[in-house]
N, C-alpha and C positions, 0 to 999 in steps of 0.2 A: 472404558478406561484406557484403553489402548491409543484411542486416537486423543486424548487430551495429553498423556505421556509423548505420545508425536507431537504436539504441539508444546509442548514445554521441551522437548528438545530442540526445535526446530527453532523458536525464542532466544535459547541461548545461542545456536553455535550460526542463527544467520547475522546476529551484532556483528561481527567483525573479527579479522583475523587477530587470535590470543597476541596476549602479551610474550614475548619468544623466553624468557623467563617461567614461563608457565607450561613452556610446550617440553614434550617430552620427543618429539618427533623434530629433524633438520629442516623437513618441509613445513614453511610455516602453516599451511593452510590444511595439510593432512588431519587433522583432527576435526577443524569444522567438516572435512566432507563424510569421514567416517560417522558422526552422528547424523548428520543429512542421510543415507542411506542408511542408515539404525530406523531413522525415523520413517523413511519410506515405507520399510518390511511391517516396523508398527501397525501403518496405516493399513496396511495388505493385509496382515491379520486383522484389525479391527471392522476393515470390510468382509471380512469371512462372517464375524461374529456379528454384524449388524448392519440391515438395513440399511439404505440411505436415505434421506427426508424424503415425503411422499411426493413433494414437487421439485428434486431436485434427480429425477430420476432420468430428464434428459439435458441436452449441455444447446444453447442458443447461441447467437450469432457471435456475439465478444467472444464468448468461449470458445466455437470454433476457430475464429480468427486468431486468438491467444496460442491455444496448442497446434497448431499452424508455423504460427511467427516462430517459434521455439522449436519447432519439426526442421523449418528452415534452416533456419542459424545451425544447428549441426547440420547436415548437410553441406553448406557451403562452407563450414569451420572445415569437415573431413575433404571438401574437393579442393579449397585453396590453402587448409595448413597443412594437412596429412603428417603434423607433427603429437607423439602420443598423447603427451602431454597437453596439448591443448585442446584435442580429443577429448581427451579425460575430461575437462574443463566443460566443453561442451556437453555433457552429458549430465553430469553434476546439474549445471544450467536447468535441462528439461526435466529432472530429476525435482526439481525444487517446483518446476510447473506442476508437474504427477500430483505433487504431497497438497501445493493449495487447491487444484481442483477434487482432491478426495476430503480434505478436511472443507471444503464447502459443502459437499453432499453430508456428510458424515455428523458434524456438529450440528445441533440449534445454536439462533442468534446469542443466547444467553451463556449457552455452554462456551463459545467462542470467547464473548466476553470477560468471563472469569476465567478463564483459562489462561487469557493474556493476563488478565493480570494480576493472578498470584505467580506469573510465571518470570513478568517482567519484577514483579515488587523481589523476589531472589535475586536476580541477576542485574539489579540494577543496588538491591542493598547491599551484597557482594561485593561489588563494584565503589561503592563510595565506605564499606569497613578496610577493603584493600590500599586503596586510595591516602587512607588515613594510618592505617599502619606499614604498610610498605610503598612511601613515596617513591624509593627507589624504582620500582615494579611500575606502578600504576600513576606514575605522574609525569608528565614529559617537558621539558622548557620549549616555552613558546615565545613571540616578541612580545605581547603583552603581559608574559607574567607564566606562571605554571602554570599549567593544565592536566587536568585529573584524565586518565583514560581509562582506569579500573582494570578489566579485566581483556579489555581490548587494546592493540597498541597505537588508539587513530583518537585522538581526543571528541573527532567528530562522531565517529562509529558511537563512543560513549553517550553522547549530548542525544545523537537521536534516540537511543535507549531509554536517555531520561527523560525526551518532549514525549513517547510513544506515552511512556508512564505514565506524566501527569495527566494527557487527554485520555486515558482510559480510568485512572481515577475520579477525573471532571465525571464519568459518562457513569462509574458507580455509585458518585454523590450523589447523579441526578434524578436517578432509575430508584435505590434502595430510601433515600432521603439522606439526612446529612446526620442522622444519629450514629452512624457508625463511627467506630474509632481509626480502623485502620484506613480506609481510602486517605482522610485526612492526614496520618503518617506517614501515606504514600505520595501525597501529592505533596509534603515538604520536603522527603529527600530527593523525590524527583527535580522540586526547583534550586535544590541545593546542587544537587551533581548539574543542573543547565548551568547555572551560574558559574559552577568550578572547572566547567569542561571548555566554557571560552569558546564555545563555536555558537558563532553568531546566528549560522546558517538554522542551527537547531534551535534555538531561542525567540527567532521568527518563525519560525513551524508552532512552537508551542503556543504564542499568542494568538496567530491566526488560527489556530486550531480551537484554541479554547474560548475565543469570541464566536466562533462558528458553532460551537456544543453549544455554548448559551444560547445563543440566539436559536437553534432549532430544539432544544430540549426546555426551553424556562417562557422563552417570547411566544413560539408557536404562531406568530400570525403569517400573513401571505408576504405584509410591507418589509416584515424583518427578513425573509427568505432572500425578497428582493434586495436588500442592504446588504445581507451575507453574498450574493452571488459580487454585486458589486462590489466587497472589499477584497474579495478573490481574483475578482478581476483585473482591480485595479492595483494590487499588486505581480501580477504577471504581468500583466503591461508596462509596468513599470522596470522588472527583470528583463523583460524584452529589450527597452529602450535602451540598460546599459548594456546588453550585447550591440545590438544592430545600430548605436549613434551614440558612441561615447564621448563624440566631442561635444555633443550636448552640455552632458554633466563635467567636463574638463577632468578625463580620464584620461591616466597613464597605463601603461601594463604595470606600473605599482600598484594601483588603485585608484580611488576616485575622491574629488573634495568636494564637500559640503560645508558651505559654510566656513571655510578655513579650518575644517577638520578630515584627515586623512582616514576614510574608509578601504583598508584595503582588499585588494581581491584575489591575493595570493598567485599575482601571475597567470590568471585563467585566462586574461583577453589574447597573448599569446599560444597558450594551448590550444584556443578553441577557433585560430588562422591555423594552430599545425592543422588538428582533426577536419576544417572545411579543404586543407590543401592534401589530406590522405583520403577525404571520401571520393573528390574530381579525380585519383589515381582509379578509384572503381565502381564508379555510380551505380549503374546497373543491380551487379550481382553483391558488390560490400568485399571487403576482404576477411571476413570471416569469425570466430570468434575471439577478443582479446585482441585486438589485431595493434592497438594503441600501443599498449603493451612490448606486443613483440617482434613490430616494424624494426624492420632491422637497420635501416636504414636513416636513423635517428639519433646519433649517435654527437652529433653534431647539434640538433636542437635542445637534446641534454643536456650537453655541456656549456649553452648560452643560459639556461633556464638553471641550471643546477641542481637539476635531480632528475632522476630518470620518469616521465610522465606514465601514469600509471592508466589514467582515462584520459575523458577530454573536460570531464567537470562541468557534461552537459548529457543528460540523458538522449533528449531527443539527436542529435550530434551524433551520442555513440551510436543510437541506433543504424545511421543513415551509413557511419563508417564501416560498422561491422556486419553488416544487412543489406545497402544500398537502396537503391529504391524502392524492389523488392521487398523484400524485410520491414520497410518504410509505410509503404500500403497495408502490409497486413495489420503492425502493430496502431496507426493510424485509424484503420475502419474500427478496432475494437477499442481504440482512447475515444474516439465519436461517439461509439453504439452507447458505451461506458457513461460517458460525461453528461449526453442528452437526458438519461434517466438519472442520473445524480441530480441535472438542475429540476427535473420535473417532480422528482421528492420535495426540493428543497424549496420551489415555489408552491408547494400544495399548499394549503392551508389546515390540511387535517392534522390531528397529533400522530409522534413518529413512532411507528415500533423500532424497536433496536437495531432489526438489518435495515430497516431504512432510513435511522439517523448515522451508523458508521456508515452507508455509502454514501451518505450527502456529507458527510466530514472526510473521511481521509481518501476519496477517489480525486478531490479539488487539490486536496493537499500535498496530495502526493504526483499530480501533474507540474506544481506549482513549485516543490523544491528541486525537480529533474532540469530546473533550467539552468542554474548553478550550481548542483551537485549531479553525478551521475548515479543512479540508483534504477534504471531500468536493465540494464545489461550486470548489474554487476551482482555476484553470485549470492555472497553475502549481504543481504538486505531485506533485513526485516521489512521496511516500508514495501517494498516491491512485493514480498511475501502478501502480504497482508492486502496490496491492493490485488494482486492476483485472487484470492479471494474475492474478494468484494467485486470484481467483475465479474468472476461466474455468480456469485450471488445476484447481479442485478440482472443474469437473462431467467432465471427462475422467479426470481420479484414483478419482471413484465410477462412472462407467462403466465403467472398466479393473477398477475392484474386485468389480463385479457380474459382469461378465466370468466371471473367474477364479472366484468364488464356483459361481457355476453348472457350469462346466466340471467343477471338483471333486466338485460334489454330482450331476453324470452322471456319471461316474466309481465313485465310492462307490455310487450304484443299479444299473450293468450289473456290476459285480464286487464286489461285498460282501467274497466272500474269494479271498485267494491261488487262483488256477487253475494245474492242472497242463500242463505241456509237452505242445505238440502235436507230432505227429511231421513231421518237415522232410522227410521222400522222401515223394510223394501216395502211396496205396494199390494204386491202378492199377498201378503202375510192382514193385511188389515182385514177382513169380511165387510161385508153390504151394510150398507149404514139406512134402517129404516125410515121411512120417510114421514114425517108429524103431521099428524093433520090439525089444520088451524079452525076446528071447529071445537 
């Protein structure tokens, strides 16, 4: 019970910094980190009180490279900021690493499952009864119209709350059948709060996500595997292209047209020349943690951009700035180790057990929204939570698979073929058997 209570806190306070109306503290972010550490101590008792899965008792290569990457980054946060506060920051960081590699040992796939999401259907129903009776609070003007942020003050932080929802609803439709009531209740307010939260960014996570459920939970064959990798692909590719060639598509740092319609991009193509022109200030070593943030020396790109930039609105980006190369290696060998066995679930042709259809969903998904949003560095984030999980889950998933493989190929070496019955009474025990005579 303890580590499900961690993870229903963990749910709530990694969505995104409160609404400052809701906060009781000057610091906005003081409360998310007080239940971050609430939740940690949870998990520490609940490891007191209980085992960890029987093959989850040692930590493989992603994992090691994972708690590494995040060893690092404080490290070089406390040698280039040696400021407290960002200290603090950094800590919190590996803090949130601790809590998913314990809630991967600690939970089954299923306990995981529901877990989320009775945890999410609170905080995301919360969030759209907020929304509805105090717009003031929970609703923010945007260029296209209102937008809902609930209990968060980032309309995006809301929207991925509500894509997490509906794909974990898809995933209890799939698994219990569709007789139930509430998945189906969750998966409307879930499309109700995407729709009302206005981020685009979240509403492409939920489609891709949710073609990606079907297809490895209802199709199960090898072709459709092969279709899902390629529409993952082919939408990074396609995020790639409007970083690295936007005169392609006849991109402004407004945005981009198609078709004679204005897709915008919220000014990211200029954030993410500052963060390539702040990682070249320190390739190597990274300038540390947050470092986007608290460049001091920005002061000036602020005020062309018009808001103080908070990332770079690119995971991999943040990583290289705030890590360098360094940083860059570690977290890179465990997105490879990670990815490899996501695609080899995803091309199998067997049916999926539940840790191995959430690693062939949200490990693809969650590399693929870090190109236009920042969620590997940043503290508050569920998806990061959640894929950090699922990376130590898949070096215990190819251990359990080597496992098994080996067993079977001793097996197949000492008995190639069918062996005949041995006799059940020992030898010893039978007496002399008289001999007939044929007269």
């Amino acid at each position: 019970m303890p580590a499900q209570l961690a993870l229903g806190l963990l749910t709530f306070a990694l969505g995104g910094t409160f609404a400052p109306a809701l906060l009781p503290f000057d610091e906005p972010r003081a409360l998310n980190y007080m239940l971050i550490l609430l939740a940690a101590a949870l998990l520490a008792i609940a490891r007191l009180l209980r085992r960890p899965r029987a093959r989850a008792a040692r930590c493989g290569g992603a994992g090691w490279l994972l708690l590494s990457f995040h060893l690092y980054v404080l490290l070089i946060t406390i040698k280039q900021a040696g400021e407290e506060g960002i200290i603090i920051k950094a800590v919190v960081f590996c803090c949130v690493c601790g809590c998913a590699w314990q809630v991967a040992r600690l939970l089954e796939p299923d306990e995981l499952l529901a877990t989320l999401f009775w945890s999410l259907c609170l905080v995301v129903g919360a969030s759209t009864a907020l929304a509805i009776a105090r717009p003031d609070i929970a609703v923010m003007p945007f260029v296209r119209g209102d937008a809902w942020t609930g209990l968060y003050g980032q309309k995006n932080a809301f929207g991925r709350q509500a894509a997490l929802l509906g794909l974990v609803s898809l995933f209890m439709l799939l698994r219990h059948g569709g007789g139930r009531l509430l998945p189906h209740l969750a998966l409307i307010v879930a499309v109700v709060g995407l729709l009302a939260s206005l981020s685009r960014t979240s509403q492409v996570l939920f489609l891709a996500g949710g073609c990606a459920v079907l297809i490895l939970n209802v199709l199960r064959r090898q072709a459709w595997g092969v279709l899902l990798v390629g529409l993952l692909g082919g939408l990074a590719l396609l995020e790639a292209r409007l970083i690295w060639a936007p005169a392609v598509f006849g991109i402004s740092p407004e945005g981009m047209v198609v078709a004679d319609y204005l897709v915008d991009l919220t000014g990211r193509l200029p954030i993410w020349q500052f963060g390539w022109w702040l990682f070249m200030q320190q390739p190597v070593w990274g300038a540390g943690f947050d470092a986007i943030w608290n460049y001091g020396g920005g002061s000036a790109i602020y005020h062309a951009l018009g808001w103080r930039v908070t990332d770079s609105h690119n995971g991999y980006l943040d990583v290289l700035v705030q890590s360098g190369l360094v940083g860059a290696a570690l977290y890179g060998g465990a997105l490879v180790l990670a990815s490899a066995r996501a695609l080899r679930i995803t091309l199998s042709g067997q049916p999926k057990t539940v840790e191995q259809a959430l690693i062939a969903v949200f490990l693809p998904l969650h590399w693929l929204i870090n190109i236009t949003s920042s969620q590997v560095m940043e503290i508050l984030s569920l998806w990061n939570f959640l894929c950090l999980v699922l990376c130590f889950a898949s070096d215990w998933h190819r251990h359990a698979h080597r496992q098994e493989s080996h067993a079977h190929a001793t097996v197949q070496h000492r008995d190639p073929l069918p062996q005949p019955a041995r006799p059940v009474v020992a030898r010893h025990s039978v007496g002399r058997v008289p001999e007939l005579s044929r007269s």
